[in-house]
Structures are given as structure tokens and as C-alpha cells.
C-alpha positions in Angstrom: 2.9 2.7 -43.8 3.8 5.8 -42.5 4.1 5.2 -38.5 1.7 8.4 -37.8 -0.8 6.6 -39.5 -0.8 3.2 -37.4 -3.9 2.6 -35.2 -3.3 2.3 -31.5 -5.9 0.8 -29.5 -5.6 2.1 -25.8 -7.5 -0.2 -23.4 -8.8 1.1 -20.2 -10.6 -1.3 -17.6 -12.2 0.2 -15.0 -14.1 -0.1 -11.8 -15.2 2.9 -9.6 -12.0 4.9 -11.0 -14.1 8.0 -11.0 -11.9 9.6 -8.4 -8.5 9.1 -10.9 -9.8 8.0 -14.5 -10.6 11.5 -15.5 -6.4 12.4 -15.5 -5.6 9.2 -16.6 -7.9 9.5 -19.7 -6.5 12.9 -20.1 -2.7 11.8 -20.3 -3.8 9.0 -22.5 -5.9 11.8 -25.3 -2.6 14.1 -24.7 0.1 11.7 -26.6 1.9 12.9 -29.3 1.0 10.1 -31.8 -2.9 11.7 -32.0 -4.0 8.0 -33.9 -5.6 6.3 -30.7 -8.7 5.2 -29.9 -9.7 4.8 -26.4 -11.6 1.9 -25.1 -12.6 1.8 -21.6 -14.5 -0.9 -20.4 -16.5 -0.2 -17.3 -16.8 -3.4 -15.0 -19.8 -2.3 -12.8 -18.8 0.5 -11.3 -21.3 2.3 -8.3 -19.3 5.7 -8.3 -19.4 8.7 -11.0 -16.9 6.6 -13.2 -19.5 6.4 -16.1 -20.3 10.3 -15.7 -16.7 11.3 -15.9 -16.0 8.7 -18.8 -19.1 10.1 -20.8 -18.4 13.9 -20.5 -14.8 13.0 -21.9 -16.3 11.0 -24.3 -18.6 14.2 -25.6 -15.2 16.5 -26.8 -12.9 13.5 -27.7 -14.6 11.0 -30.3 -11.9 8.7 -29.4 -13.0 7.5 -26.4 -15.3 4.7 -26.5 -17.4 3.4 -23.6 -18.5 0.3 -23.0 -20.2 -1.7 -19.6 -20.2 -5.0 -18.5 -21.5 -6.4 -15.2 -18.8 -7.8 -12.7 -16.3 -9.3 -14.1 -12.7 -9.1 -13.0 -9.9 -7.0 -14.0 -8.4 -9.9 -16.7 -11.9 -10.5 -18.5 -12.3 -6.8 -18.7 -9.1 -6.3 -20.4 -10.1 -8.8 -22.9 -13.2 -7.7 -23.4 -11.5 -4.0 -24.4 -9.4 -6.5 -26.8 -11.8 -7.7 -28.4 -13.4 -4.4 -29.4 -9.8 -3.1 -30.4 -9.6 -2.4 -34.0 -5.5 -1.5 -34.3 -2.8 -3.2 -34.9 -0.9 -2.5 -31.7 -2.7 -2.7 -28.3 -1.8 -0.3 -25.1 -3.2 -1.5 -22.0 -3.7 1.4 -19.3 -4.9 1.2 -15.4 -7.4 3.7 -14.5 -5.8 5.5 -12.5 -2.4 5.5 -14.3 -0.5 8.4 -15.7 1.4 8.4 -19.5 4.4 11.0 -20.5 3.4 12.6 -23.7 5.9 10.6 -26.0 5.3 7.4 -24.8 3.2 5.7 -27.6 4.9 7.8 -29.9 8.6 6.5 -28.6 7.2 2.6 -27.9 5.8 2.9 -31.4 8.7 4.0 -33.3 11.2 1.4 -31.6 8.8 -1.7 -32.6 8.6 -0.4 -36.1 12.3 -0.3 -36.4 12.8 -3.8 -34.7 12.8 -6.7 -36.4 9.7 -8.5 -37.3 9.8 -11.7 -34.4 9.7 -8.2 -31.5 6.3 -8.2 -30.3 6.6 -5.7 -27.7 8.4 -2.5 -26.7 8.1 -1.8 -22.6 8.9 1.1 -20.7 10.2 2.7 -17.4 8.4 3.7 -14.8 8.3 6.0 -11.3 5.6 5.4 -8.5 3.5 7.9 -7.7 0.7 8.7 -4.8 -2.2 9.6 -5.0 -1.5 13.7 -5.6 0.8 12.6 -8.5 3.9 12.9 -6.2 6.8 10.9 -7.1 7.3 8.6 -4.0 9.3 5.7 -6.0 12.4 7.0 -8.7 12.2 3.6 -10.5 9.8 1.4 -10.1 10.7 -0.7 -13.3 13.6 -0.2 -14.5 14.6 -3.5 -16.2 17.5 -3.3 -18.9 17.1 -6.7 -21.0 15.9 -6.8 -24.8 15.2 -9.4 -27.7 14.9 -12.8 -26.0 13.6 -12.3 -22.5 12.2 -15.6 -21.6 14.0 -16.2 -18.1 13.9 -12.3 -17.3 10.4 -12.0 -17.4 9.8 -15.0 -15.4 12.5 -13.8 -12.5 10.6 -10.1 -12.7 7.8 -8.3 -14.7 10.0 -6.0 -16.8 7.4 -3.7 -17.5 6.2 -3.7 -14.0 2.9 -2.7 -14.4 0.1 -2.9 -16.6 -0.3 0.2 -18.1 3.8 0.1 -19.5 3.9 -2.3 -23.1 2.9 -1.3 -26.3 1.9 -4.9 -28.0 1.5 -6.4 -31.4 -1.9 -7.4 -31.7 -1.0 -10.4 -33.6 1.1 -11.3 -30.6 -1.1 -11.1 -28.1 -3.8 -13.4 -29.6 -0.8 -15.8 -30.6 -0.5 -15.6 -26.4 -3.7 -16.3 -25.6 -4.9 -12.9 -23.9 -4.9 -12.1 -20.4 -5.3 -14.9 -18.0 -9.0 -15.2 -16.4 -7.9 -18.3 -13.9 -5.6 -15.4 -12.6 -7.1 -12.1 -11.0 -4.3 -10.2 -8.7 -1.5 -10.9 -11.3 -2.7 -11.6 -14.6 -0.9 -9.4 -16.9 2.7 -10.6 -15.5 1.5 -14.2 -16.6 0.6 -12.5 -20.0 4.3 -10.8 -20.2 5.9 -14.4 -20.1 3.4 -16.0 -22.7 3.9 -13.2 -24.8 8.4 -13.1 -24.0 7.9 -17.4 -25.3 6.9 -16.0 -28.6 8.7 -13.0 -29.0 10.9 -10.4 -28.5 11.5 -7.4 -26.6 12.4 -4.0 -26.7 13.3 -1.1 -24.3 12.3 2.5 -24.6 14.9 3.4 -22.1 12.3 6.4 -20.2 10.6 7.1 -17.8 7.4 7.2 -19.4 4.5 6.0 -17.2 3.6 7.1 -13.4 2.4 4.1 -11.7 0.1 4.8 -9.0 0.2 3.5 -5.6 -3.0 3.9 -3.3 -4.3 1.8 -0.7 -7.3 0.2 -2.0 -5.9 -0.9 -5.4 -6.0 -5.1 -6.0 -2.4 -5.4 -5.8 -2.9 -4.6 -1.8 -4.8 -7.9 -2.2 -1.4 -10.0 -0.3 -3.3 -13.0 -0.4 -4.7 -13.1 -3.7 -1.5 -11.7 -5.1 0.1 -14.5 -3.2 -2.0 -17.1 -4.6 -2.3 -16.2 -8.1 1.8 -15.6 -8.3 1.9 -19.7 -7.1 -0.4 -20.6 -9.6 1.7 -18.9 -12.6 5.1 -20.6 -10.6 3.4 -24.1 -11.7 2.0 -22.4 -15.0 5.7 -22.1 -15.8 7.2 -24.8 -14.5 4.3 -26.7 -16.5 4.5 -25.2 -19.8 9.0 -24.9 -19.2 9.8 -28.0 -17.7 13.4 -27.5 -18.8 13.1 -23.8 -17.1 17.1 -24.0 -14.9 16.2 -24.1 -11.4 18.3 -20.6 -10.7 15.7 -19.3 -12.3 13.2 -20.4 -10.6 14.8 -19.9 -6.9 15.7 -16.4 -8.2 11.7 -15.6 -9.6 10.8 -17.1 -5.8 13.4 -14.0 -4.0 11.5 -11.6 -6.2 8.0 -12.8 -5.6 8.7 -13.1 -1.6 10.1 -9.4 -2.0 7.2 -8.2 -3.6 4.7 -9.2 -1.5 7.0 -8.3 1.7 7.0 -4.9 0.1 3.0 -4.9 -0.3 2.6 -6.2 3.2 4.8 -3.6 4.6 2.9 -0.8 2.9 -0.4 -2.5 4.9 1.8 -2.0 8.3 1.5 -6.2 8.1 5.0 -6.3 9.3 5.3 -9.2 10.9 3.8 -10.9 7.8 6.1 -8.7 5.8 9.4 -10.5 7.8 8.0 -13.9 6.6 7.9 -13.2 3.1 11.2 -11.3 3.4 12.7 -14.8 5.3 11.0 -16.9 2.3 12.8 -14.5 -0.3 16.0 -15.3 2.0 16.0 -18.6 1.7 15.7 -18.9 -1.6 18.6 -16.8 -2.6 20.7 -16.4 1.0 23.0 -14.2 -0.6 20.6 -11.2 -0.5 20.4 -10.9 3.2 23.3 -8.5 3.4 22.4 -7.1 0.4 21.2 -3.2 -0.1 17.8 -4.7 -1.1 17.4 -6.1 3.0 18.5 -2.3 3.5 15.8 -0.9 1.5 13.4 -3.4 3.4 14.7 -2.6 6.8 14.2 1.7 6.1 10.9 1.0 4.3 9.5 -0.5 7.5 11.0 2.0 9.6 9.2 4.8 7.3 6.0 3.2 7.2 6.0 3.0 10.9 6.0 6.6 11.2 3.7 7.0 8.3 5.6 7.9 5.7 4.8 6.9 2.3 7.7 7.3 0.4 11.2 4.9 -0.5 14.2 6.5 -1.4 14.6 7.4 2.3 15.4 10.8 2.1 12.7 11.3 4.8 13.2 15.4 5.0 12.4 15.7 1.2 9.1 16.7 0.3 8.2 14.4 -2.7 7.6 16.5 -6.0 4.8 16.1 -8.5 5.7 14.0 -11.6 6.6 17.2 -14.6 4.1 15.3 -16.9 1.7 14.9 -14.1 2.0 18.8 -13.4 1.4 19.8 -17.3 -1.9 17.8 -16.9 -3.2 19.9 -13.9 -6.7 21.1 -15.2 -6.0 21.4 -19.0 -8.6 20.7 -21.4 -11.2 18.9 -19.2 -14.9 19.3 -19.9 -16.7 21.2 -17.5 -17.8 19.4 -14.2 -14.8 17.5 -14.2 -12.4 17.7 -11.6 -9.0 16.8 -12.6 -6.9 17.1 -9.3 -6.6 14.3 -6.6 -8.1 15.7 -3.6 
């Protein structure tokens, strides 16, 4: 089969995303490999989310909407599974932003893998919430084919709107977790790198949106759900090497120091940062305690940004920009304000 003529099944959960979903739904009906469908999968949302879904829906038949009462993020996704009727599956957040090429790129390098590569993951910048880059690299992981201990150390793709997925492989993984709310498509990552391989499309090639009120500012649920998939893996891995495991404990301590600092939580932030310490003592002179030390500073003063060039204006994302207002149905507003 030709690869133009594969199915892609994007998969779109959302809950009051009407202030974001209408760009994100645009970057997703822009890619260069034109055979998607669309599902998004409303979880009870209160705002206009169904309104803007619907007019998009009216000029592009490849959207599909569906609604479900409350939920959760993980059964959602599922859900949008389930109806998925491709071979490869492209999960999307709501308010998430995709480069042109990427399912074209992500789709071409898994059709010229070999057969036991179930996935093909992507860089990523973070953005704000006027489509300003604020973070260069976000995920910028290098490791391919067998990626087992990697993906338990750090989510390679780094988000959930990065992978491109076999279908087959992801029902041989089980779907997304539903015991696991704030961090259930890392969990998925892992199941899916135990049954197959990985590979890089070396780009930048999704703009991964920070804002305050998204679930990952949930530090305690985030906290708790990352401890349950520590025993998930130690569980289903016994033989998992413990450097491993004390090096995925540095990077989940530095993650949610990083999400508590964003909050202003910084004395919360220092314990996690001391937790991460102890587990891997050789980081506290590292550049990474650097980084922390300058992303408090900034926050402090309000500024949302890390790659500490404080006087620099951040510039909108180039594939953000192109998307500025083009081809949206009338009454839908495509800018951030």
C-alpha cells in the first residue's frame, strides 16, 4: 500500500478546550498526509467546546464528534480508540499544536522500519498560551529500537499529543491506563516500549502548550499517579537494574519540582528538587540545579519563560504563525486572547 493511502485516526479528548481546540483542530486538518480522520471526544464540557467542534465539523467531514458524560482524560482517549477505524492512531491534546509534516514524517519512518517498531515519536518546544515559544526543547530524547529502560527513566515523547502508534500495538498494550489520571499516557509509552520498538523523527514537530489550569498543574495527582506506575513497573519488571529506577526517581522529583515552581510552590518545589538529589547526588552541581535555581528566580518576578535569556521577547512558533486565522469557519476565533 501506497503510504498516502494509510488511514490515520487522530484522537482528540476534550473538556472545555473551547478557548484553544479550534487551532488545535486546525493544525491537525492542515497536515500534509490529507488521509485522517478526526475524532474528538467531548468529556462534558460547560464552555462553547461543542459549538466550536461542530462549526469545524460543517467544512471538514473529517472531524467526527462524539460526547460522553465525565469521565477522565484516560477513558476518553479510549473511548476515541475505540471509534478509530485506521491502522495507525495519533493522539492529540486539545489545546496542542502540530507542524505540517508531522504525520506525514512519523508515518513514512514507521513504514520504513522494521515490522516489531510500533511507534515513531517526535520533538517538541513548549509554548504559552499566545503560541510563543517559551521552552526550545521540551522533548528532545535521542534513543530508538529497544527503549525499555529509557522510557521508564523519561517519557521520550514528552507529551501526549507527540507518537504516531500501530493500532495493533496499542491494543497488544492494553490502552491507556484508567487507574491512572494525571499521567496515564507515560504508563502507556512503557507498556507499548515492552512490546516494541521505537523510532525518532528527529523535528520539532509538535508545540506543547503550557497554561495554568491544565491537569499536569495537578502536583499531587501527578505525584501520586507517577508512584503508582513506579510499583506498576517494578511489578511487571522485577529484574528492572536498580540505576534505573533511582535515575526514573531524579527525573520524576525534577518534574514535579518544575511543575511546582511554575505554581510559585517553591518551597514544595526545593523538596522535590532535594528528593531528585538524593536519588542521584551527582546532579546537584549539575547545569540541571542551574536551570532550577534561574527558573525560580524568573518565576519570582513573573516571567514565564526557561532559557533565561530574560530580555528576549519570546517569538511565536513559525507553524503556529501560518495558522493565524486561515481557513476557519465563520464565528470562530482562532487567536488566543
Amino acid at each position: 500500500m501506497d503510504i498516502s493511502e494509510h488511514l490515520v485516526s487522530v484522537i482528540v479528548p476534550a473538556l472545555n478546550a473551547a478557548r484553544f481546540i479550534g487551532r488545535t483542530l486546525q493544525s491537525i486538518a492542515a497536515q500534509s498526509h490529507r488521509r485522517i480522520e478526526i475524532i474528538v471526544v467531548d468529556d462534558g464540557s460547560v464552555d462553547d467546546t461543542l459549538h466550536v467542534v461542530s462549526s469545524l465539523a460543517q467544512s471538514d467531514p473529517r472531524i467526527r464528534l462524539f460526547r460522553r458524560n465525565r469521565g477522565g482524560a484516560p477513558a476518553t482517549r479510549n473511548f476515541g480508540v475505540s471509534q478509530a477505524r485506521g491502522d495507525f492512531l495519533a493522539p492529540c491534546d486539545s489545546d496542542d499544536l502540530w507542524h505540517p509534516d508531522k504525520i506525514a514524517l512519523q508515518l513514512a519512518a514507521l513504514c520504513s522500519s522494521p515490522a516489531d517498531v510500533g511507534v515513531a515519536y517526535c520533538w517538541s518546544v513548549g509554548i504559552n498560551e499566545e503560541d510563543a515559544v517559551i521552552i526550545h526543547d521540551w522533548a528532545h530524547g535521542t534513543d530508538e529500537g529497544n527503549v525499555l529502560y529509557a522510557m521508564i527513566v523519561n517519557s521520550l515523547p514528552g507529551s501526549g499529543s507527540s507518537p504516531l502508534i500501530r493500532r495493533s500495538c496499542f491494543d497488544d498494550a492494553g490502552g491507556y491506563p484508567e487507574d491512572v489520571p494525571n499521567a496515564d499516557e507515560w504508563q502507556l509509552y512503557i507498556a507499548l516500549a515492552g512490546i516494541c520498538g521505537f523510532v525518532l523523527v528527529p523535528k520539532h514537530l509538535v508545540g506543547y502548550r503550557f497554561r495554568r489550569g491544565q491537569i499536569s498543574s495537578n502536583v499531587e495527582g501527578m505525584a501520586s499517579s507517577l508512584a503508582r506506575t513506579t510499583r506498576w513497573i517494578a511489578a511487571r519488571w522485577a529484574d528492572t537494574p536498580p540505576w534505573v529506577l533511582r535515575r526514573r526517581d531524579y527525573v520524576v522529583n525534577c518534574y514535579l519540582a518544575f511543575l511546582s515552581t511554575r505554581q510559585r510552590r517553591f518551597l514544595s518545589a526545593l523538596r522535590y528538587r532535594i528528593a531528585a538529589w538524593s536519588a542521584q547526588p551527582n546532579e546537584l552541581f549539575s547545569r540541571s540545579t542551574l536551570d532550577f535555581f534561574l527558573m525560580m528566580v524568573g518565576q519570582l518576578f513573573g516571567i514565564d519563560r526557561y532559557y533565561y535569556c530574560f530580555w528576549r521577547t519570546p517569538v511565536t512558533w513559525e507553524p503556529a504563525q501560518k495558522l493565524r486565522n486561515d481557513h476557519l469557519p465563520a464565528g470562530v476565533d482562532a487567536s488566543a486572547g
